[in-house]
N, C-alpha and C positions, 0 to 999 in steps of 0.2 A: 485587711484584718490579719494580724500576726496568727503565725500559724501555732493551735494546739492540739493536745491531747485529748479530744472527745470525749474518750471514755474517762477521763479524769473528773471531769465535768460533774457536778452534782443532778439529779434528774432533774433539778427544773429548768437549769441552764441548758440541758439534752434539749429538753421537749421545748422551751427556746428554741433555742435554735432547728431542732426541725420543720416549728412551723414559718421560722422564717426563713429557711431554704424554701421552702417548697410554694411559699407568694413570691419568692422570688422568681421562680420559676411560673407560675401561673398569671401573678400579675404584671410583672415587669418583664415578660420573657427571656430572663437569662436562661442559658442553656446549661445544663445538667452537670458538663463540664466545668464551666466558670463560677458554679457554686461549690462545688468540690472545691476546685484552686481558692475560693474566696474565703473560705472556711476549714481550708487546712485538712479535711478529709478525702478520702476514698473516692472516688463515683462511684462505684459501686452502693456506697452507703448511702448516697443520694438517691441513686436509682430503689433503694429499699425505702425511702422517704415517703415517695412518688406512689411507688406500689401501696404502702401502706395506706396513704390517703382514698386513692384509688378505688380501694376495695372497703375502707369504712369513713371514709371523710377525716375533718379536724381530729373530731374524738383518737380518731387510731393512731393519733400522732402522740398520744397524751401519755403520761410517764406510766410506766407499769410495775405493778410488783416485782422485784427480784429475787431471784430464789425458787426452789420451787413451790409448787401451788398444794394445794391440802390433799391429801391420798397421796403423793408424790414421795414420801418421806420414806415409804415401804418399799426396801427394792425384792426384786424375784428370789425365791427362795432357789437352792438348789433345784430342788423336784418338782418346780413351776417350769423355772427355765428347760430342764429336759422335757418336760410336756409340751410346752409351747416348741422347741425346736423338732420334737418327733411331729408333732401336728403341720407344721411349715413343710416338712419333707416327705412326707405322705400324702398330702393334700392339696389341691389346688382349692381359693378362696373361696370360690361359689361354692364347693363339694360342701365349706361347713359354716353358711349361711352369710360369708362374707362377701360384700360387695366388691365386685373387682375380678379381672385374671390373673392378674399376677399378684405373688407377693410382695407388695410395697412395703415402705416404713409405715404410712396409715392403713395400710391391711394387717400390718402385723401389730401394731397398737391396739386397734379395734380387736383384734385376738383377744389381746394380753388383759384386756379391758374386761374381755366378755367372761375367760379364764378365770383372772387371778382379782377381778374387784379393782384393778389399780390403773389409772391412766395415768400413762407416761408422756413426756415431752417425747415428740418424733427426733430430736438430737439423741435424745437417753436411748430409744427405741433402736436409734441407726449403732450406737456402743454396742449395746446386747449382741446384735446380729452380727457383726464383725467378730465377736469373742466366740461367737457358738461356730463361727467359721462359715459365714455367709458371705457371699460378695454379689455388687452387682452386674448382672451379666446382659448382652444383649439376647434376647427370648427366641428359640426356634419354635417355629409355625407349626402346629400339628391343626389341622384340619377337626372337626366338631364331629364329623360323619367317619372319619376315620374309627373300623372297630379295635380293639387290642385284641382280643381274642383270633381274629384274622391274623394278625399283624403277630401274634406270637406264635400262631401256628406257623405260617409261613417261616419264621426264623428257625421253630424246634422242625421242623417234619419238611415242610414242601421243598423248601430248598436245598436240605441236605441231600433230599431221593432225588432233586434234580439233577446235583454233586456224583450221586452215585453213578447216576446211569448215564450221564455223559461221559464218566473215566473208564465206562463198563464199553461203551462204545465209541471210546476217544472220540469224542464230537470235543466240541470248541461253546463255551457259554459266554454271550455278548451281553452287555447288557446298552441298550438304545433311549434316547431320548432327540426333543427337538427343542430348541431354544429360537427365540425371536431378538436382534438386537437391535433397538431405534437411535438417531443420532441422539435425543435426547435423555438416553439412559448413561451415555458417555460422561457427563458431568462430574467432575469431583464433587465428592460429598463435602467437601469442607476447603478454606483457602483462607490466605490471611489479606486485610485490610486493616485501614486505618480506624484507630476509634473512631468509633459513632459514624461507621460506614461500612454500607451491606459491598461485601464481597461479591463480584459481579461476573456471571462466565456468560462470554460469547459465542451463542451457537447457529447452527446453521436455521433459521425459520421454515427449512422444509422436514414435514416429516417423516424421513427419508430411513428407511432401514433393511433391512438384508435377515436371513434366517438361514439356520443351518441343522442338518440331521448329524448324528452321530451313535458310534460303538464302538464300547472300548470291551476288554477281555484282560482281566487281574494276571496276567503271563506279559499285559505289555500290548497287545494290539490295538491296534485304532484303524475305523476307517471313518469319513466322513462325507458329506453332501452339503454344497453352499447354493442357496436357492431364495429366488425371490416370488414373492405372494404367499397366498394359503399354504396351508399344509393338507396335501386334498392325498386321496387314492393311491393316483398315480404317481405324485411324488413318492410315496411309501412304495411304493412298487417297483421304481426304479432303483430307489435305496437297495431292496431286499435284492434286486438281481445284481446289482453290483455284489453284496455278500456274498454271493451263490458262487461267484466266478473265481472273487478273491479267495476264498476260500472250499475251492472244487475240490479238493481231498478231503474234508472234514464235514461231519453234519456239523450244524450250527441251531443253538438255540437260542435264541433273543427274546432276552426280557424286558418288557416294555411297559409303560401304565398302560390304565385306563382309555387314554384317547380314543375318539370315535370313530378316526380315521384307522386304526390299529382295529378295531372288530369290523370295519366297511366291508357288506357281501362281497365288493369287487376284491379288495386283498384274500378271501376267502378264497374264493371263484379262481384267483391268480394261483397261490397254494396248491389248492386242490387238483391241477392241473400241472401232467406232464411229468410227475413224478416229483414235482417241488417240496411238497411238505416233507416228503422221504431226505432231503435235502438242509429243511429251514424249518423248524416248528416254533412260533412262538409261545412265549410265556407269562403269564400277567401276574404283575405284582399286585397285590392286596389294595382295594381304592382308596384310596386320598391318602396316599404313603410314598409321597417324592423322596422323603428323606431316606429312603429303603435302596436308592437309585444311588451308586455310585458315579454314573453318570452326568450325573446333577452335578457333581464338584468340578469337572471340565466344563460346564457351562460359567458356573462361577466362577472360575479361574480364568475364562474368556473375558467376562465383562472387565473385573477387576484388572487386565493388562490393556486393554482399551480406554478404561477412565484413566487409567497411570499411562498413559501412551504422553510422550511430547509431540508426537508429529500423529495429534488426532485427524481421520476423516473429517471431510465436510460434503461429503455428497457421497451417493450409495454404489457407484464404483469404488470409489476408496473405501466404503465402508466393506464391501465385500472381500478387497483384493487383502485389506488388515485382516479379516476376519481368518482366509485362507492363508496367510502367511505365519500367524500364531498357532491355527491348529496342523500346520505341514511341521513347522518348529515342533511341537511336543509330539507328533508323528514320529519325527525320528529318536524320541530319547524315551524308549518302551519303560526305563526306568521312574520316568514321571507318569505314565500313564499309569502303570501297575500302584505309586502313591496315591492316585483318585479313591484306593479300595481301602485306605487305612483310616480313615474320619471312624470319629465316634458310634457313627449308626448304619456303616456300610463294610463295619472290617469282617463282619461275618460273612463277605463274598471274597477276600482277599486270597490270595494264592496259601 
């Protein structure tokens, strides 16, 4: 079939031919590609054939009105659109009875719907948002249990007097966390292959991984622990006596989550004894508040030079000896440690 313009096509010749792509495909098993090439279109637009039928049969193949649909003719006034964008930026969807976390284009329609009386095509919907200077972004996690109120105390008050009275008593503030990494988190996220074929990554079938503690300090210090199993007591305990040693001229205060190994009587008990706490007092950030952790951005910055590694582990000596060799590498360049403190939601510990 000589190749045409599709869209040229009048809609009976379209819906023509889509329904006999798509028996092509069903009855005679041509593949998705060889209809594209047969018909002088896209695959892609084939694959929107497919879908269409899919989800309403024959019918959804059938020519549709063009243009837009009735209520559609009304676009947002000025002072709709400044409503509708303060309402997007102050609220999340469920907060104003919309279904959904995030704001999508159908969360933000179903808005504009419930607003302004008007439904919009989600193409029109996606314009607006792009003009009011929306983009799509990918979404950070805040925990459901997470309070704000906590969470801005700690920024306005707890951590500035922590500020104070460690520069009142030159101590040193670390802040700690533990990360776990499995061969199977090593995966690139994405990789190219041939059309109409899954990108395929080969990994090890054990599964095999390595975990490591760490503290850094917005001046540039790091120390670290590479350890295999739980994260129990004792592991915590030996971490905190190595800090004691590396830093025997300085008190030292580390700040750490929630974890239940960080409140365990025995780290207590360990503390408490010998003059240690006079030494080491920990700190606890606000619950379900990772993102308050600059230390969280060296764990991330671990995985991501591990999935980008060319000469990946395949067993959990290698996974450990990579693990120790990337963070001895930013070990010595205090100037990337001290960068951990500059993210959007941890610069308020930055030097």
């Amino acid at each position: 079939m000589p190749e045409v313009d599709a869209r040229s096509l009048s809609q009976d010749a379209q819906e023509a031919l889509r329904i006999r792509g798509v028996r092509l495909v069903l009855d005679e098993g041509w593949s998705q590609v060889a209809v594209a090439e047969a018909f002088g279109v896209d695959a892609r637009v084939v694959r929107r054939w497919m879908k269409r039928f899919r989800r309403g049969g024959w019918s959804a193949l059938a020519k549709r009105r063009r243009g837009r649909r009735a209520g559609e003719q009304q676009s947002l006034s000025a002072q709709v659109q400044q409503k509708i964008a303060g309402l997007i930026v102050g609220h999340c969807p469920d907060q104003l009875q919309i279904p959904g976390l995030l704001w999508t284009r159908s969360a933000v329609q179903a808005l504009i719907e419930r607003e302004a009386g008007v439904r919009l095509e989600i193409s029109t919907v996606g314009r607006y948002l792009r003009a009011w200077g929306f983009t799509l972004k990918k979404p950070s996690k805040r925990a459901l249990e997470q309070d704000p109120v906590v969470v801005q105390a700690w920024l306005d008050d707890v951590y500035p007097a922590l500020e104070r009275k460690a520069k009142a008593e030159g101590a040193l503030i670390l802040w700690g966390d533990e990360s776990g990494t499995r061969m199977h988190d090593l995966v690139p996220q994405a990789g190219y292959a041939p059309r109409g074929q899954r990108a395929v990554a080969r990994i090890a079938g054990r599964k095999a991984g390595a975990n490591m503690i760490s503290a850094i300090a917005n001046g540039g210090q790091m120390s670290f622990r590479v350890f295999e199993g739980r994260f129990t007591a004792d592991v915590f305990i030996d971490f905190l006596a190595r800090l004691i040693k590396t830093h025997e001229h300085r008190k030292i205060y580390l700040v750490v989550d929630n974890h239940s190994t960080h409140h365990a009587k025995k780290v207590k008990a360990w503390l408490a004894r010998d003059g240690r706490g006079e030494r080491l007092e920990l700190v606890f950030l606000p619950a379900y508040s990772p993102e308050l952790n600059p230390d969280e951005n060296l764990n991330q910055d671990l995985k991501r030079h591990l999935r980008a590694s060319t000469d990946r582990p395949t067993d959990r000596p290698g996974l450990k000896a990579a693990i120790r060799s990337f963070l001895r590498s930013i070990q010595r360049r205090p100037a990337l440690v001290a960068a951990y403190f500059h993210g959007e939601h941890v610069a308020y510990a930055a030097a």
